[in-house]
N, C-alpha and C positions, 0 to 999 in steps of 0.2 A: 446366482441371483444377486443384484444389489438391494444392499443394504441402505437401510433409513439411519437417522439418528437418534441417539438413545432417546426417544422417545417417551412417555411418561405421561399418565396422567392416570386417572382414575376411569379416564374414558379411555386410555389405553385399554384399559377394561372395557370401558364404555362400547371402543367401536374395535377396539381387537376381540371384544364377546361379543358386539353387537356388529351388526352388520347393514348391510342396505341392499337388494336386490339389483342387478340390471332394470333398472326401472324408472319410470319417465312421471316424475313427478308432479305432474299435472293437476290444476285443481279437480274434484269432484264432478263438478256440473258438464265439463267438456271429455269425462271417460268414454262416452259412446263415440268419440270420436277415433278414439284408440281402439274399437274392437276390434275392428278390420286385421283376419287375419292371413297372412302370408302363403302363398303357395308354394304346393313341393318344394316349383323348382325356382326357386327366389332363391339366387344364391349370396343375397345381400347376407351383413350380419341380423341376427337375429335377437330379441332380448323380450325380456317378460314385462308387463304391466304390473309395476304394484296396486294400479287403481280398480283393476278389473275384477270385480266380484265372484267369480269364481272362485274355486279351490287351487293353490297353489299347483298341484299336482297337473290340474287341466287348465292353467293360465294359458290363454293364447296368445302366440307370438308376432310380434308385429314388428313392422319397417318401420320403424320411426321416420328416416328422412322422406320416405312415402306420403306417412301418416300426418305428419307434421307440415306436410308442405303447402298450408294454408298462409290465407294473406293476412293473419290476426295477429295480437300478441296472446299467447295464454294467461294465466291467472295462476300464482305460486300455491302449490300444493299444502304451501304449512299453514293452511286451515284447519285447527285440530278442534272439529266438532264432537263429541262423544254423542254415542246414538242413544235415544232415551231408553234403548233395553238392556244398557250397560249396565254389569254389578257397580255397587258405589267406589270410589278409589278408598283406598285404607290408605292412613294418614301415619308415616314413618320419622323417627327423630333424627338426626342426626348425631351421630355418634361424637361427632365433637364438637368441640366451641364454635360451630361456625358462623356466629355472628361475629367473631375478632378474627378468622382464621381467612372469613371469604374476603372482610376487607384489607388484609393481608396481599392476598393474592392481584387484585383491584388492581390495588393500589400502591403495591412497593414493589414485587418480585418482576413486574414485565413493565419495562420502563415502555414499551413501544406495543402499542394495545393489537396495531394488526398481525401481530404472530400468534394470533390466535390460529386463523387460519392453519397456521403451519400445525401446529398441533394438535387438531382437530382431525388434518389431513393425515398426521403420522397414526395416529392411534386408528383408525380405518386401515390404518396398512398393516399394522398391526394385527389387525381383527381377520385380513385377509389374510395374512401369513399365518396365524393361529391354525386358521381352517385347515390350509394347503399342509402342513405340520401334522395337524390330524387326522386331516384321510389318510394319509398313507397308512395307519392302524386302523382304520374307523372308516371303511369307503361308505357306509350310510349316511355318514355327513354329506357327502357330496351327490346326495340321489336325487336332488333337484339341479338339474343340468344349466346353471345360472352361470355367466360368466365373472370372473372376478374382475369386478372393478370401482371406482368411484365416480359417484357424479355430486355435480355441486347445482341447486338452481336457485335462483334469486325472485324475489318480489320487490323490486324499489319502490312501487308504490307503496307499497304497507309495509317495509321494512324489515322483510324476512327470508333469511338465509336457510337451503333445507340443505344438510350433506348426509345423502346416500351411501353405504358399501352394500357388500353382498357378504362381507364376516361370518363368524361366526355367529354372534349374537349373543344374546343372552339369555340366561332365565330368573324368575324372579326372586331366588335366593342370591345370585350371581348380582344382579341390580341393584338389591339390597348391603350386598356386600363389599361389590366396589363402588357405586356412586350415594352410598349414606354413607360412606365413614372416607372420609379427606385426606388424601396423601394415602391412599388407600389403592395397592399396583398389582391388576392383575395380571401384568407381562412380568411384573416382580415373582410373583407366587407360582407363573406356570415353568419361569427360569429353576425357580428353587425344587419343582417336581423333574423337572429335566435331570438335574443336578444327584436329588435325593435317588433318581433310578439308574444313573451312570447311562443314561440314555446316548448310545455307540452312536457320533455323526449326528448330534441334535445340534442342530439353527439355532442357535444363541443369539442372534443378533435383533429379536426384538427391541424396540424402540421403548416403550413402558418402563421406567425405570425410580422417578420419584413420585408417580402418581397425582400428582395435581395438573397435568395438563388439558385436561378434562374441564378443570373450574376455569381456565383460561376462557372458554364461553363467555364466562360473564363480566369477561374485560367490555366486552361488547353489546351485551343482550341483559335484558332486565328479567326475563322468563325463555327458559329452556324446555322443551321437550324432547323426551329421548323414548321414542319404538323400536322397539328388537323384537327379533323372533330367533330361537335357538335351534337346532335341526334335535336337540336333545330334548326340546319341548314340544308340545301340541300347540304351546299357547304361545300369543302374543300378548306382549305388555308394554304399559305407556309409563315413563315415569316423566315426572313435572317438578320442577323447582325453581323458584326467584332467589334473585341475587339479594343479599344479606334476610334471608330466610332461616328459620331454626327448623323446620323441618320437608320435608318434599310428599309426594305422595305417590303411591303405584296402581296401577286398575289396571283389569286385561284387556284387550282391544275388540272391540267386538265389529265394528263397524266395517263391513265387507270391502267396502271401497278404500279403506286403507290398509287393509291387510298385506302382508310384504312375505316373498318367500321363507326368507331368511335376512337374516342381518342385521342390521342397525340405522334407522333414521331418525339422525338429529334437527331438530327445527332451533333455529334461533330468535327470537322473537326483539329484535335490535330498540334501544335508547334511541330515545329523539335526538340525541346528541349524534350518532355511530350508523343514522341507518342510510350515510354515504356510503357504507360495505358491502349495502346489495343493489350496487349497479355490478353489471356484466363484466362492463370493461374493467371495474378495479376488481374484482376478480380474478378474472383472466392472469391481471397483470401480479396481482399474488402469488397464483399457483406458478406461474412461471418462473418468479423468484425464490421463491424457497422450496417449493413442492419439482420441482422440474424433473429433478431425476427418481422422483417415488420408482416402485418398481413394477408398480399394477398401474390400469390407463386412469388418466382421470379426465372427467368429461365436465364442462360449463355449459348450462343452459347460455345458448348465443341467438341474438339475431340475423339474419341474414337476408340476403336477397339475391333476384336472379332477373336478368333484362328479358323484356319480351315484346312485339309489335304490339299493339292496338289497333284499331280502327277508328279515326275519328270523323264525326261530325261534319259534312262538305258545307261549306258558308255559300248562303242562298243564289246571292248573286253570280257567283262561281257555277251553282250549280243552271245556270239558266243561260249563260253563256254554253256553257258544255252541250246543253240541249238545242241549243241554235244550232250546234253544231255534229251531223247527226252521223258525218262520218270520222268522228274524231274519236278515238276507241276509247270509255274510259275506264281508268285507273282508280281502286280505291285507295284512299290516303289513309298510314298507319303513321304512328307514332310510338316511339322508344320511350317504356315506362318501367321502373324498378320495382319487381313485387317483393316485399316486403314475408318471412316465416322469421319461428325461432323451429332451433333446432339445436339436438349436441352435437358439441366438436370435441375433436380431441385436445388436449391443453399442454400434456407435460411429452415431455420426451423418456425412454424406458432404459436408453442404454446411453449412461455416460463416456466420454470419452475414456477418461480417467481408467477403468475397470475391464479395458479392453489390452489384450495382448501386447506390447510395445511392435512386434514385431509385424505385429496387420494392421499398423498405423501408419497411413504414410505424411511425407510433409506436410501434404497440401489439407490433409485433414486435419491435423494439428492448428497449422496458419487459418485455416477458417474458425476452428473454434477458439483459435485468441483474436480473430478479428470482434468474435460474436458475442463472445462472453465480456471483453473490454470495451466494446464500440471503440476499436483502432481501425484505420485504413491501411497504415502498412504492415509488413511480414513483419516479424520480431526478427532479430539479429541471431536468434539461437533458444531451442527449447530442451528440457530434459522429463520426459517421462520415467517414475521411479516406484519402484513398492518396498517399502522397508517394515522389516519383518522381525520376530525375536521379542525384545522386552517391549515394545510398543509397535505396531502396526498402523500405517496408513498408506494411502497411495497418492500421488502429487503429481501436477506438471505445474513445470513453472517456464517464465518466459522473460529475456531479455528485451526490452524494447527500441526499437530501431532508432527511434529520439525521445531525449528526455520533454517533459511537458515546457507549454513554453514557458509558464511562469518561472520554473525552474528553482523552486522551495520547498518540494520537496524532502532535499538534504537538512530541512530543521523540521520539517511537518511528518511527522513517522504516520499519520491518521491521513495516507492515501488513497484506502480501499481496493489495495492493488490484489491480496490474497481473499480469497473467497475461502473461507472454511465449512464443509459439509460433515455433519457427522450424520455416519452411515445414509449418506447421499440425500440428506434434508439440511439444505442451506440453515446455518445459523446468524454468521454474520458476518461482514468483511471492514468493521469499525474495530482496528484492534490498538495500541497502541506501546509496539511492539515486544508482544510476548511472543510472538512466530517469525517474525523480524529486525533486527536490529535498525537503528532508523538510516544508517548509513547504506543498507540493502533495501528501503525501502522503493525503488524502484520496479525491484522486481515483480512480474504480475505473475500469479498462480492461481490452483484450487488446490485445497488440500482435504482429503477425504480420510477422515477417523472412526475406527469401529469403539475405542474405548478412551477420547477424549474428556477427562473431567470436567463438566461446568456446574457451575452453582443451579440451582431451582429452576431458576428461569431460563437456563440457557443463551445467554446473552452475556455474561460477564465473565470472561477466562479468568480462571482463577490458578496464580503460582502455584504452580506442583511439578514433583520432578519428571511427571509423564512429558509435560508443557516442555519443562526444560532440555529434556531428550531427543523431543521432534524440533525446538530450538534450532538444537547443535545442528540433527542432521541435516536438515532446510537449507542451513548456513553455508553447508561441508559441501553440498550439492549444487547450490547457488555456486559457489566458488570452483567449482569443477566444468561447470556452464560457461563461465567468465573465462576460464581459463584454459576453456576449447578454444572460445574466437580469438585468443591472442597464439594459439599455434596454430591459428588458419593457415592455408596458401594466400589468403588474400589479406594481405597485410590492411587492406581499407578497411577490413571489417572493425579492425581491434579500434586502427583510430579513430571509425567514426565513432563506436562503444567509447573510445575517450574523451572525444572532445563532449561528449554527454553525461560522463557519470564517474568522469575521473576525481571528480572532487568528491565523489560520494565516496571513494574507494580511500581518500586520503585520510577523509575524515576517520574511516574505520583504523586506521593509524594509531587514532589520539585515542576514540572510544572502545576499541577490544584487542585489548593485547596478546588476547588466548591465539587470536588468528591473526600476527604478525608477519609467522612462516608463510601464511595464504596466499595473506594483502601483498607483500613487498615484490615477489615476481612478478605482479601485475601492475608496478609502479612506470610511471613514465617520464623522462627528464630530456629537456636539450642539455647540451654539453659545451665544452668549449671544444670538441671536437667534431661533434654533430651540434650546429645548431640551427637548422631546418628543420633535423626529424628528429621526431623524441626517440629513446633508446631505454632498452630495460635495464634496470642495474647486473641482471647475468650478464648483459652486453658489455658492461663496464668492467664488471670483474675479467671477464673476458681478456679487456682492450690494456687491464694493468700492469704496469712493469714487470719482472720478477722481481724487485729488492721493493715495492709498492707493498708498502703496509695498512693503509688507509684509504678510504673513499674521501675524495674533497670533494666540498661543495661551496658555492658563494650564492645568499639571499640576494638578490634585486629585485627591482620594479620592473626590468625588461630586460631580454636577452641582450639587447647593446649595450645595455648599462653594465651589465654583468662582463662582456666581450672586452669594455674598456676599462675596468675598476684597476687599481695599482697591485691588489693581493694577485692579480692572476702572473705576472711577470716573470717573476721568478719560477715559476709551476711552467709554463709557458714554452721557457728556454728549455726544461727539463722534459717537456713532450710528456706531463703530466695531465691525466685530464681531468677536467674539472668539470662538476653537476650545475646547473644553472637553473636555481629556485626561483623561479621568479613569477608562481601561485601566493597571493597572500598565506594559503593555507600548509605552502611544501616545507616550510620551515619547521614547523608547530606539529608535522605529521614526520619526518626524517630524526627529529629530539623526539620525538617517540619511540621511532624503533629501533635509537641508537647503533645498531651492528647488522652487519647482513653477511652473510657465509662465514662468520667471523672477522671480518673486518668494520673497523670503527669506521663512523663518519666525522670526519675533520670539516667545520668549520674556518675557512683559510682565512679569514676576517678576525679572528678571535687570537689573541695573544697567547706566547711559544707555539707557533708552528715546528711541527718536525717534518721537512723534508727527508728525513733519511740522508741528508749528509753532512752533516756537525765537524767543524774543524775546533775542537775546544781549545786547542793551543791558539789557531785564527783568531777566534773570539775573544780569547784572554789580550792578547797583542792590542789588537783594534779599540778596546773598550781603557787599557791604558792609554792608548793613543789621542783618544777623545774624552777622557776621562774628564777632563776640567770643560771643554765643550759641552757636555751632556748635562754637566752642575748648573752652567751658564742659562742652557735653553730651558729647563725647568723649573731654577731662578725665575726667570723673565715670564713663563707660562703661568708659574704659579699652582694654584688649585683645578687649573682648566685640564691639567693632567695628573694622573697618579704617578706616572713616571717617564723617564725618556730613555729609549733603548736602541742599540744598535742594530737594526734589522738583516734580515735574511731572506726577505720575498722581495725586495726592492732589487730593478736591477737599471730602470732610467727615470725613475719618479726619483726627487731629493728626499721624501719622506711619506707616512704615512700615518693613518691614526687606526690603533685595531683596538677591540670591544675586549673586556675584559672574560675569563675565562668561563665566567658564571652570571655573565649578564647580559642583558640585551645585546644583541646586534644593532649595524646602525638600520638596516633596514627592520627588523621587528621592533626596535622606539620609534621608528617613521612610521609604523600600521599602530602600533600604541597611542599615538599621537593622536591619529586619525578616528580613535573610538570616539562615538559623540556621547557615552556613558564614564568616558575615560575619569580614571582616579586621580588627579596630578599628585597627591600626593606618595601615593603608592607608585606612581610611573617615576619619581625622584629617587627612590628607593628602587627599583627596578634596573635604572640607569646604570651600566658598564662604567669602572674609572676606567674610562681611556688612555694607553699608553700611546703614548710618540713615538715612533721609531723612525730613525735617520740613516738614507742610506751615504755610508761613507766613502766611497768611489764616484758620488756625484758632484759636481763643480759648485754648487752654491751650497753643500754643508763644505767643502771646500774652503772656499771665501769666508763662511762663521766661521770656521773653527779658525782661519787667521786672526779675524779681527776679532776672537774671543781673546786671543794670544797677546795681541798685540795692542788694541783699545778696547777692552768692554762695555766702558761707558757710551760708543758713539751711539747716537741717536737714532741715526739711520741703521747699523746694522740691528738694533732694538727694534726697529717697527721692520726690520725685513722678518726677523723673528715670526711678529705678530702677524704678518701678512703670510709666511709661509705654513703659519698653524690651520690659519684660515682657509688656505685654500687646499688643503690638508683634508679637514673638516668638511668640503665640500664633492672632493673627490671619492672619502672615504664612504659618502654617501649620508653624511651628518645633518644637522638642518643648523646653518649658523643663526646663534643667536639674536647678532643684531646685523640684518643682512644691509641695511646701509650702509653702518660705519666699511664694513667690508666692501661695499663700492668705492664708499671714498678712499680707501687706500689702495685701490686697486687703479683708479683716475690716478694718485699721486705717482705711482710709480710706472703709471703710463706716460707720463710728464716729462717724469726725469729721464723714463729709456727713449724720446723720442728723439726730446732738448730741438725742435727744431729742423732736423733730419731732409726735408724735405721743402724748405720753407726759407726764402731770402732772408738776410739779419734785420731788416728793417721789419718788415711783414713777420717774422718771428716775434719783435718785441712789442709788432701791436697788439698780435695775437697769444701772445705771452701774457700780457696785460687781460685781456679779456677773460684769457682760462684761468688763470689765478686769483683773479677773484670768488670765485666759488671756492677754488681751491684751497685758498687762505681762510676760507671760513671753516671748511671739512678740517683743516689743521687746527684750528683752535679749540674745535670742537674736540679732537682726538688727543690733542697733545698733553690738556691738562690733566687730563686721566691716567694718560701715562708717566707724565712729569710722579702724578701722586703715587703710583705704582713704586716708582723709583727711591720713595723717601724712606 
């Protein structure tokens, strides 16, 4: 059987003792339209009239859709006249505070006033489960042959909600006990007799558990009344009470035409503010949402209607012609008119997907109920139906979605409503804001069904506890075993289309959970400089590593070409090294997260000492004498624009390059730091890599410096070739120069000098000589005395 959600209320009591008949709650004045009873062999369903004045025992049974199939609307039952040969009601206190206690409940505990319903509907379920619990010792409970179920009907006009079961019911010590004393559970008290008799295979799973969901009514309703009849009594009783009332009152029922077999019928008596709750249609659309999978029918008083001919009226003239005409055969004219009943329907559905064998599930059943339950139009990418069992119990499907939404914000909005949380198969909410998922899985669509989920009072606010944190984890561990079926699909489209959708969600989990780094990282995806078409997983890479390959490298850009052509990759290059290509604002910020993968580091090749794995330290010692007064010279002349100038070992046809210090930005993560529009400048200065220089020394123009470091220091010109080769250093390395002009005009001057003419007669050279140096004469005044100052 499925189970509801711990349910609770004092009408858990209320409608888990009280009940409501199979019965058509019809006003008074139109009962004789209901007498009409059914023959043998009417093999419609059949159901009892609560209005029918007879004795329960000889209630006659009737077809409702039969009966009902007039062209009116009816008149709502919850007319509660008392007959003037009733005894007087006795007037009962409330056992506790409840003028502080009901506006309590009003008005703090249920932020969202239509879940009343919900709990109005559980504790009925309640009441029927009680029953079915206690026949099986007690089969005189069940000697009125009424079928178990709920109905709900409405009065919009006069604002009144009636909800029928066929429960148990109650009696008037029973009424007295759970609906005068507040927070008062009688699914609580019949658990604890279960308990206290070691009762072998007893249904625990009543919903009744803090007992105020009973007073949830009067989120709604200004005056309640509640009729039961108990199969342990003769009698029926009515109890009555207003919202912030000190006390309520009970009388027995005497009045024929409301007598009810058994059960529990509650009337609502709705606020002028609330009494938009007894239209049909929001109704309907209630019980569908939270009540859907009760596990007894529940029925809404609906309208309806059914097409039928008529005949109408022949217009005169028409008919006088036709008479002229005496061999002309005729035809009467109907017309297509909608007759107009109410009638019940059925509302909820009885068997959730979720609670059904994994193994007599098939796809297409699955893919309809995540079209149904999400309003999605395509299949999901992948589902996993689950029941987990041991120190916390629930059962889940959850679903990968074939595209992320278009806004695609998700990945910062954890508050997507993707997981539906049921406990014991009564919707509570799908507003969570990631206690059941992390916000980086909030993609994921599910339902999740709990027999002993903790919530607060009202059920609506999850509250931390380590049950929460348990089904957390397992959700997570599940989620990622879903994910991590479509990337060993045969169909490799599936994983990338799962990529290019929700890859950045998966990055993010990177940065925000590091418990599940081992998870995340095989699901990682990167171009290379060996694949850069198709992205590759890092097992691919470890895979594709040298044998003496101690490290993963990787280089941040703005695009796979930028990265294809940057100077760190050259020497990696020749060595048939391969290299990761970050070029996600986010891959950087999520790879310094999970630092290692099968035990290899990730090497940043941009960041200063690279270890290729082949170190000549005698080489280096040599070389770095060699240039030793060149190195003094260029960082002389650079100044503070560097920390230091080094002999490189990535460089193998660039003359130099500029790499980020060991512990600080990249030049690409200061280019996205740049770009924050909350950005700190002062903290991004402090953030800032000292950049080291490194020269490679087999290339012909540190060559030529290091001549004319030898041989003239002072020239002018090998001084601004300095300054021009920092510069465009700085731009290759993926920097942002400072002053991007000046770096034009020295890049104009020394396009000057390399041309001299080249191409261009001596006369026409020094018209044109004239012409271009005018500007250029001016860029040089502008540069020069900066430099000149430098100098002193």
């Amino acid at each position: 059987m499925h189970r509801l959600s711990k349910r609770s209320s004092s009408v858990s009591a209320l409608l888990r003792y009280g009940g409501a008949l199979r019965s058509e709650p019809v006003a008074p004045p139109l009962s004789s339209a209901y007498s009409h009873s059914v023959g043998e062999n009417d093999t419609k369903p059949r159901w009892y009239s609560i209005l029918n004045s007879e004795k329960s025992g000889s209630v006659n049974q009737l077809n409702l859709k039969r009966d009902l199939f007039l062209g009116k609307r009816y008149e709502s039952t919850a007319a509660e006249s008392n007959a003037t040969s009733s005894p007087p009601a006795e007037k009962f206190e409330y056992q506790a505070e409840v003028s502080r206690l009901m506006d309590l409940i009003v008005n703090s505990l249920y932020s969202n006033k239509e879940v009343f319903l919900r709990e109005l509907i559980s504790n009925a379920s309640d009441a029927l489960d009680k029953l079915r619990f206690l026949s099986v010792t007690e089969p005189d409970l069940m000697k009125d042959a009424i079928d178990f179920d709920i109905r709900i009907q409405t009065d919009k006009d006069n604002g009144i909600i009636t909800i029928t079961d066929t429960g148990i019911g109650m009696t008037k010590p029973e009424l007295v006990d759970c609906l005068g004393t507040i927070a008062q559970s009688g699914t609580a008290k019949f658990l604890k007799a279960l308990k206290d008799s070691k009762g072998a295979g007893a249904d625990n799973n009543l919903i009744g558990q803090f007992g105020v969901g009973f007073y949830s009514a009067f989120l709604v309703a200004d005056r309640v009344v509640v009729s039961t009849k108990s199969p342990k009594s003769d009698k029926q009783y009515v109890w009555e009470g207003e919202v912030n009332a000190s006390s309520y009152t009970i009388a027995e029922e005497t009045d024929p035409e409301k007598l009810i077999p058994r059960g529990t019928r509650l009337t609502l008596h709705l606020k002028r503010d609330d009494k938009g709750f007894a239209h049909p249609e929001r109704i309907e659309k209630l019980v569908k949402n939270y009540s859907q999978f009760v596990s007894f029918p529940i029925y809404t008083w609906q309208e309806k209607g059914f097409t039928k001919e008529v005949e109408v009226d022949e217009d005169p003239a028409e008919a006088k012609k036709d008479n002229q005409d005496e061999k002309t055969e005729k035809k009467k004219k109907t017309k297509t008119v909608v007759e107009k009943y109410w009638d019940w329907e059925l509302t909820n559905e009885t068997q959730p997907i979720w609670l059904r064998n994994p193994k007599e599930v098939t796809k297409e059943d699955y893919n309809e109920f995540y079209k149904k339950t999400f309003n999605e139009y395509l299949e999901p990418l992948a589902s996993s139906h689950f029941t987990t069992e041991g120190e916390v119990e629930f059962r889940s499907i959850l679903y990968v979605p074939a595209y992320a939404p278009s806004g695609k914000d998700d990945v910062i909005n954890p508050k997507t409503k993707n997981i539906r949380l049921h406990v014991k198969r009564v919707f509570i909410s799908d507003d969570f804001d990631g206690e059941l998922f992390p916000r980086y899985l909030s993609f994921v669509k599910g339902v999740v069904d709990s027999n002993d989920l903790p919530l607060n009072v009202s059920r609506e606010i999850l509250q931390e506890s380590r049950i929460v944190r348990i089904m957390r984890k397992r959700l997570v561990r599940k989620a990622f075993d879903m994910i991590l079926g479509i990337s060993m699909s045969d169909n490799r489209e599936d994983y990338e289309k799962f990529w290019d959708n929700f890859g950045k969600h998966l990055k993010l989990g990177c940065i925000e959970d590091r418990e599940n780094h081992k998870r995340l990282a095989p699901l990682l995806r990167f171009y290379s400089s060996q694949s850069d078409e198709e992205f590759i997983s890092l097992d691919e890479y470890v895979e594709n590593m040298k044998p003496d390959q101690k490290d993963i490298y990787y280089i941040a850009a703005d695009s796979v070409n930028s990265a294809k052509n940057t100077p760190f990759l050259e020497k990696l290059a020749e060595k048939e090294l391969e290299v990761l290509f970050l070029v996600d604002p986010i891959d950087e910020v999520a790879i310094q997260n999970i630092k290692t993968y099968k035990e290899k580091n990730f090497v940043d090749i941009s960041k200063e000492d690279l270890d290729l794995g082949d170190k000549n330290e005698e080489k280096e010692k040599e070389m770095k004498q060699e240039f030793s007064s060149t190195i003094d010279w260029i960082k002389k002349r650079l100044g503070d624009k560097v920390a230091s100038v080094q002999i490189s070992n990535r460089l193998s046809s660039s003359p130099c390059v500029l790499v980020s210090g060991k512990f600080g930005w990249s030049a690409n993560m200061e280019r996205l730091m740049k770009a924050q529009t909350m950005g700190d400048p002062a903290s991004m200065e402090f953030m800032k890599s000292r950049r080291v220089f490194e020269i490679n020394p087999d290339h012909s123009i540190i060559r030529n410096l290091d001549a004319a470091c030898k041989t003239n220091p002072e020239d002018q010109e090998a001084l601004r070739a300095i300054d021009l080769l920092y510069d465009a250093a700085l731009v290759s390395s993926g920097f942002t120069p400072d002053n991007p002009a000046q770096l034009g005009g020295k890049i104009y001057e020394m396009m000057g000098m390399a041309l001299g003419g080249k191409w261009s007669s001596p006369n026409h050279f020094e018209s044109a000589q004239t012409q271009y140096h005018v500007p250029e004469t001016v860029e040089a005044e502008v540069v020069e005395p900066t430099e000149a100052g430098n100098q002193k």
